[in-house]
C-alpha positions as CSV (number, residue, x, y, z in Angstrom):
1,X,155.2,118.9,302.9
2,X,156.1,122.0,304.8
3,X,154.4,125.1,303.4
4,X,155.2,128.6,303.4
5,X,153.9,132.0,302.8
6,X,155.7,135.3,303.8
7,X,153.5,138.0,303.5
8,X,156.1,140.1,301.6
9,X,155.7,137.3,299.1
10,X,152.3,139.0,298.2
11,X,154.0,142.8,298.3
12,X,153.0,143.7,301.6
13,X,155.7,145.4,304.0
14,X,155.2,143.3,307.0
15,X,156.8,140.1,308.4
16,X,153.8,137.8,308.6
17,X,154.7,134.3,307.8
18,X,152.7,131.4,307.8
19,X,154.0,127.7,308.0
20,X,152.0,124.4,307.8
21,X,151.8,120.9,306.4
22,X,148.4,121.6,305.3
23,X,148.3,123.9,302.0
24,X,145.1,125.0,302.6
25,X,145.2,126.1,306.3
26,X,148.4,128.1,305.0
27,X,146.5,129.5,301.7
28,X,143.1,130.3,304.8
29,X,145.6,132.0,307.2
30,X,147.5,134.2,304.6
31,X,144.2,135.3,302.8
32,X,142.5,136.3,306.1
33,X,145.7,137.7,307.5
34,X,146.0,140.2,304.2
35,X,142.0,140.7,304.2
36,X,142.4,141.7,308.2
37,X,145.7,143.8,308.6
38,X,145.6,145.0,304.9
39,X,141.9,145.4,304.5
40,X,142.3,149.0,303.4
41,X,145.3,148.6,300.7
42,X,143.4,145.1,299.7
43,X,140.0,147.1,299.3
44,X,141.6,149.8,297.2
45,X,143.3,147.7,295.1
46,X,141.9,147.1,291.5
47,X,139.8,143.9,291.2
48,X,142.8,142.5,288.7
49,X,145.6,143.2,291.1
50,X,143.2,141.0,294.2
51,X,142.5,138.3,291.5
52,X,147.0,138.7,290.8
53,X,146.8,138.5,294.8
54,X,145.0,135.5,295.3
55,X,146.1,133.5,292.3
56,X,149.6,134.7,293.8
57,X,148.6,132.3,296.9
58,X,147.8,129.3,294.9
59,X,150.9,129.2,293.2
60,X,152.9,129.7,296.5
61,X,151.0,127.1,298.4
62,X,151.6,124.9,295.5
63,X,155.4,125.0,295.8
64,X,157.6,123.8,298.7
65,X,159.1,125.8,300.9
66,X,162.9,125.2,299.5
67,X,164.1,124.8,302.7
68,X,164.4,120.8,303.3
69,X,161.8,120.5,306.2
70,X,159.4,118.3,305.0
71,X,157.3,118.3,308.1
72,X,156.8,120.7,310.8
């Protein structure tokens, strides 16, 4: 099934997106992407809000993408 992460999912003002079949490539790409490009916010975040983060992705990979695709 078709996953999808926008990065403004995870309260970041960019228009990253990341779309794959395989959950965990998507949940690798969006947690590298947000530890790359917002390394600094990331960092200075409390270690409750990264945990809130993260957990954030596992709960978004989990779900489908609502759209209908089933495959890419």
């Amino acid at each position: 099934m078709l996953q999808i992460i926008r990065c403004r999912d995870l309260g970041f003002d960019d228009d990253f997106i990341v779309a794959d079949n395989d959950p965990q490539k998507v949940k690798e790409k969006i947690i590298d992407h947000v530890k790359t490009e917002h390394r600094e916010d990331f960092e200075s975040f409390s270690d409750s809000h990264q945990e809130e983060i993260l957990l954030k992705i596992d709960v978004l990979v989990k779900r489908g993408c609502g759209c209908g695709v089933l495959k890419l």
